[in-house]
N, C-alpha and C positions, 0 to 999 in steps of 0.2 A: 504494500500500500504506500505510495506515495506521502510525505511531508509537508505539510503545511507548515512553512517557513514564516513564521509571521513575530512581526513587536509592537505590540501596543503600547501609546502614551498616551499621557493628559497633554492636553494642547494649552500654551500658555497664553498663545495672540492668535486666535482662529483665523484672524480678519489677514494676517501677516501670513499664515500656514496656503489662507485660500489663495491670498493674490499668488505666492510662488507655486503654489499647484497650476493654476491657470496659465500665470507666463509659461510654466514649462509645458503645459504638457495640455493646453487649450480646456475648453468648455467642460469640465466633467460630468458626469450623469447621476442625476439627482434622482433617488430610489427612497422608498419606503418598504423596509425589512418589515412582515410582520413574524416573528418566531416564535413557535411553541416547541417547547422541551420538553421529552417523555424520558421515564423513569421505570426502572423495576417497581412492583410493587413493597417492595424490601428497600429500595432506594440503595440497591445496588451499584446501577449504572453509574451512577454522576457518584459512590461513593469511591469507585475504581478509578477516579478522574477519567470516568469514559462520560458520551454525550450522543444523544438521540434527538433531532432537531431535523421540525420541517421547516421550511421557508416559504411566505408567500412574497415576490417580491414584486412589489407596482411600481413601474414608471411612466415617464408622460404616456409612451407609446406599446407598451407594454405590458400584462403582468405574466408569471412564470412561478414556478413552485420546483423547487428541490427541497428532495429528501439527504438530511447528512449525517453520516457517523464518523465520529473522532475516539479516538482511540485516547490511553493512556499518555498523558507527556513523556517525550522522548528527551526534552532539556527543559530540565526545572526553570534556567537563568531567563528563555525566552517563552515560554509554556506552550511550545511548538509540539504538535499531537499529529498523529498519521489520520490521513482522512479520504472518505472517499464517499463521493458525492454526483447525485444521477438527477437529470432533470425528470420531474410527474406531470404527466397528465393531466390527472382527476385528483388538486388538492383530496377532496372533503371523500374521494376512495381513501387517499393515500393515508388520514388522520383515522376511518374507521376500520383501516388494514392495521395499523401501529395499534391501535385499541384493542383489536379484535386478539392480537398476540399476545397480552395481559400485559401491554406496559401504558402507564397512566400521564395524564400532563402534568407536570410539576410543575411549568411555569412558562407564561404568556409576556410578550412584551413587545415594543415598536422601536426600532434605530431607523432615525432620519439620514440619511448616507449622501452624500456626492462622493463619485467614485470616477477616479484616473487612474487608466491602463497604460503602462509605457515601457520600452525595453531598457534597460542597462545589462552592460558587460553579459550579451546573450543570453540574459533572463525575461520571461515576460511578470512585470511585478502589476501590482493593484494598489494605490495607493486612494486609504478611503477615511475621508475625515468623519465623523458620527457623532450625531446627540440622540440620547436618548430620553425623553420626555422627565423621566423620574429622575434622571440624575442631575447633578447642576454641574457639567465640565462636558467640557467637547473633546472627544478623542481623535487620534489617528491612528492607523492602522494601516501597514504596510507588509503586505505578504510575498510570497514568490512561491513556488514548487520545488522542494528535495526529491532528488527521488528514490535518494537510497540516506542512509545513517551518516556514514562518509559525506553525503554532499550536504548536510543540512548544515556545516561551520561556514563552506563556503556562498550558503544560498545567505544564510544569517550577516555575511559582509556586508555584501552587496544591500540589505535590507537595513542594516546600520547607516550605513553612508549617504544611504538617500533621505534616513531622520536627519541625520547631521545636517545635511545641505538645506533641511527645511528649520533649522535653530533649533531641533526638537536633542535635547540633552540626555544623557544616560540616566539621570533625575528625574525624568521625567517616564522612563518607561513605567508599566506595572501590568502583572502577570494576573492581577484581581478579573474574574471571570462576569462579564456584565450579569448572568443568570445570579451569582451571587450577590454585586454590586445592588441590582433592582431588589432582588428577597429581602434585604437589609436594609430597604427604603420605604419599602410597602409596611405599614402597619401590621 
């Protein structure tokens, strides 16, 4: 299973993160995540740091649904997890198929996203700023693909270098998982 090569920050000047996403890498695509996360009944899965997660994603011209599984962290430092991830059809089959298997929702929520796709050093990365309604900070998030154990130090450079060039500091990253971040916000 491939690597999701990814480092999350807190954004300190959204408005300074946007402009240089745009100069560099033009207009980004402005999406609403809606995600629900399922769970063993035992609350096994997410206690494995594994994750069972549909997606519905709306845009202007668009909406689409992926179903994702991630796997256990492979690096605690960036909490990059093996993933593997199919676009569905029929959202409201794919939630009563996950249902129908005995695993339950454990948690509902919306990321507001503008999202920039762009190559460095023969990677194709995703660089996606995020707010999420409940929380009070705007994130970024920039990913790339490992695809084996061995390449995720050097997928992880490349994904450093492109926070640096946006002011985004090693202070700034955090491995805090938004399903948790939002549980801890909600009453």
């Amino acid at each position: 299973m491939a690597i999701e090569a990814e480092l999350k920050a807190v954004v300190r000047d959204p408005e300074a993160v946007l402009r240089q996403l745009e100069d560099r890498h033009g207009a980004g695509r402005a999406e609403v995540y809606r995600d629900t996360y399922y769970d063993a009944p035992d609350g096994s899965l997410m206690g494995e740091d594994r994750e069972l997660r549909i997606r519905t994603v709306h845009s202007p011209d668009d909406t689409r649904t992926v179903l994702t599984y991630k796997g256990a962290r492979v690096d605690e430092a960036s909490g990059s997890k093996p993933e593997a991830e199919t676009r569905v059809e029929d959202a409201e089959a794919m939630h009563e198929i996950v249902r129908g298997l005995g695993f339950n929702p454990r948690i509902q929520f919306e990321k507001r996203c503008r999202n920039y796709s762009f190559e460095r050093d023969r990677r194709r990365l995703l660089a996606t700023l995020v707010r999420v309604p409940e929380l009070n900070a705007t994130f970024i998030e920039v990913e790339t693909v490992a695809t084996t154990q061995d390449d995720l130090a050097p997928a992880l450079t490349v994904v450093r270098a492109v926070l640096a060039e946006l002011g985004i500091s090693e202070d700034d990253l955090t491995t805090e998982l938004y399903t948790d971040a939002v549980a801890a916000a909600r009453p």
